[in-house]
KOLSEGU-69665 format. One line per 4 residues: number of its first residue (from 1); for each residue x, y negated, z negated of C-alpha. Coordinates in steps of 0.5 Angstrom, whole numbers, plus 500, padded with zeros to 3 digits. Example, Ala and Ser with C-alpha at 12.3 -4.5 7.8 and 13.67 -1.06 7.14 Angstrom:
! residues 2
1	525/509/484; 527/502/486
//
This chain:
! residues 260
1	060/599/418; 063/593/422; 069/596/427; 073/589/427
5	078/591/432; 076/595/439; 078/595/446; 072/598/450
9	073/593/456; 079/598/457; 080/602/463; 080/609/459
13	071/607/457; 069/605/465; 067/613/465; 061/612/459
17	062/604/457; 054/605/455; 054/611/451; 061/609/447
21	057/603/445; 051/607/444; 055/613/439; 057/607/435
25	051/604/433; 047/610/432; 052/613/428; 051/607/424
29	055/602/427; 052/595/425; 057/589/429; 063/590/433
33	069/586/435; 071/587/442; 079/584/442; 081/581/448
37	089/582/449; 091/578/456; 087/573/459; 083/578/464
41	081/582/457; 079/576/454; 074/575/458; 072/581/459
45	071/582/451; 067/575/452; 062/579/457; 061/585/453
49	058/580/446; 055/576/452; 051/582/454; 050/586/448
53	047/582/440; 051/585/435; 058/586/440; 063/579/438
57	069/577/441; 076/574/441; 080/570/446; 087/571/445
61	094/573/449; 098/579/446; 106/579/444; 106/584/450
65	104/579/455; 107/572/451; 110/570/458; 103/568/461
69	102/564/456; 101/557/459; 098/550/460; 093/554/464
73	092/559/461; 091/556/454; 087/552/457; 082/558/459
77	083/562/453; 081/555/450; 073/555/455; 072/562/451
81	073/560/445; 068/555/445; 062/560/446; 059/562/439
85	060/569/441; 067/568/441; 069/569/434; 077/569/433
89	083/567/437; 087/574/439; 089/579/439; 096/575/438
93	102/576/434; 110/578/435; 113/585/436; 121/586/436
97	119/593/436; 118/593/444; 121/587/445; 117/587/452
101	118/580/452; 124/576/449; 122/574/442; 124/567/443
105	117/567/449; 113/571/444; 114/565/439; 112/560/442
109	106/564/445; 105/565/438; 105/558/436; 101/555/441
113	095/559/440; 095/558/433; 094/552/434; 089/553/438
117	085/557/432; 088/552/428; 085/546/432; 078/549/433
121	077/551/425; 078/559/428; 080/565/425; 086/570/428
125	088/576/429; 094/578/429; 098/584/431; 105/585/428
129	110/590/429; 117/589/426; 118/582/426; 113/581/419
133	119/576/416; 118/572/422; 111/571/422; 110/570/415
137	115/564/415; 111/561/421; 105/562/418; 108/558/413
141	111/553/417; 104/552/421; 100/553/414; 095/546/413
145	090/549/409; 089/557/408; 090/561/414; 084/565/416
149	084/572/419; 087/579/419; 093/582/420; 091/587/424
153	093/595/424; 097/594/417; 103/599/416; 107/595/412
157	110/595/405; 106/592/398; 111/587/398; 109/584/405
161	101/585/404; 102/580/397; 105/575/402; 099/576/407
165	094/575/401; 097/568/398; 097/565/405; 089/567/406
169	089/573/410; 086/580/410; 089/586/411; 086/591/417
173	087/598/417; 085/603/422; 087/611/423; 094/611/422
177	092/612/414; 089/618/415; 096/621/419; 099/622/411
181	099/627/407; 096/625/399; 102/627/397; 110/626/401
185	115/631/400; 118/627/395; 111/628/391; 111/620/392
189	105/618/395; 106/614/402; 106/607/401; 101/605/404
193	096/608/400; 099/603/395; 097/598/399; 091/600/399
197	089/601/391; 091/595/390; 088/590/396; 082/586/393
201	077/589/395; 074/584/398; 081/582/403; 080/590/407
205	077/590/413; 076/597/417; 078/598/424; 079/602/430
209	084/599/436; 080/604/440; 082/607/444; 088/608/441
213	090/611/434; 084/616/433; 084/618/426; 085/625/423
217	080/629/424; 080/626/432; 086/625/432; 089/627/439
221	083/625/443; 080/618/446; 079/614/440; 072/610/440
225	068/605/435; 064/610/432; 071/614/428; 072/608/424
229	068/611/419; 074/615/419; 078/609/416; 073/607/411
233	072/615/408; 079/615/408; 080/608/403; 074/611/400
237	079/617/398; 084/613/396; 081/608/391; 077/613/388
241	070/610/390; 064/611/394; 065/610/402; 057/606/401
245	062/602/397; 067/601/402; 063/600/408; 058/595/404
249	064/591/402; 069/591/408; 063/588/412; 061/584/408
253	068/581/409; 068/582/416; 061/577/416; 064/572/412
257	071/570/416; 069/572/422; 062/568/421; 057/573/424
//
């Protein structure tokens, strides 16, 4: 499995950092992805993949902290972006649901660190939360050639995934997919379950965003990399395949954009 979206430099994994990492990798865990989200956690991605073979990182500066994006610190996150073990610009992006910085700030952050990625032929991941039309007439406005990377933590409609997907990008998912019944009280299933059955298989990426949104059957506990096997049983389950196949494909996906 490639977990494509840790944070194990968070505080919550000081305690037992080692053992988490060593939990993921035997238990079947083959490369992870430690996503920085301000420049003090970029770095700190950046030592993890420095310090550990099969642990990667990006650089980038979240929505949340869009106003400390500025000459300086483009021009740090810029630094990490040349080591090889630094893999994507991000964890980047807009979230008009927190609005904890005002949307004009996170727009421009926004796209001074796409063109960051653009301008060292780098994917990105991006987060996004309530403000998906917005990002896709950006990504549109700023689209030279196909973009490459994934939307992060994907809980959105078909509608949207399908724009996504013509622009270039892959859909992740994490342990929110698991919080849903098969089946609503409507008898409809949930809609992302049809996003799900009808990705390209070869656009889903797995993840975690650890140590938040532990998937059931964890679901109330510190969620950690190793669980993201959770996420693939779950897309399994949904697509009515084998979770070999899940696993096998999703990293396979996760190795060709991120280049690992």
């Amino acid at each position: 499995m490639i977990n494509t979206h840790t944070h194990i430099d968070f505080k919550e994994f000081n305690d037992d950092r080692e053992e988490v990492i060593k939990r993921f990798f035997d238990g079947g865990g083959e490369k992870l992805i430690n996503v920085g989200c301000t420049l003090q956690s970029s770095k700190r991605s950046f030592e993890l993949a420095r310090d550990n073979e099969n642990i990667f990182a990006s650089a980038g500066i979240h929505p949340h902290d869009a106003d400390t994006v500025n000459e300086a610190s483009l021009k740090k996150l810029e630094e990490l972006a040349q080591h090889y073990k630094v893999i994507a610009v991000g964890e980047i992006g807009l979230d008009f649901f927190k609005n904890s910085t005002s949307q004009e700030v996170q727009i421009k952050a926004l796209k001074l660190q796409l063109e960051l990625a653009e301008n060292h032929n780098m994917p990105v991941i991006i987060h996004c939360r309530d403000a998906h039309n917005d990002l896709i007439n950006i990504l549109k406005e700023y689209k030279t050639s196909n973009w490459k990377g994934v939307i992060h933590c994907y809980t959105a409609s078909w509608k949207i995934a399908q724009e996504y997907i013509r622009l270039g990008f892959h859909i992740g998912f994490t342990g929110t997919i698991t919080y849903y019944k098969d089946k609503s009280k409507l008898g409809n299933e949930p809609e992302i379950y049809r996003v799900i059955k009808n990705m390209p298989l070869n656009k889903i990426l797995i993840e975690t965003d650890c140590p938040y949104l532990s998937p059931v059957p964890e679901r109330g506990k510190r969620n950690e990399p190793v669980f993201v096997k959770y996420v693939a049983e779950k897309i399994a389950h949904i697509r009515n395949t084998s979770f070999g196949n899940i696993e096998k494909q999703t990293s396979e996906n996760a190795n060709k954009l991120f280049n690992l």
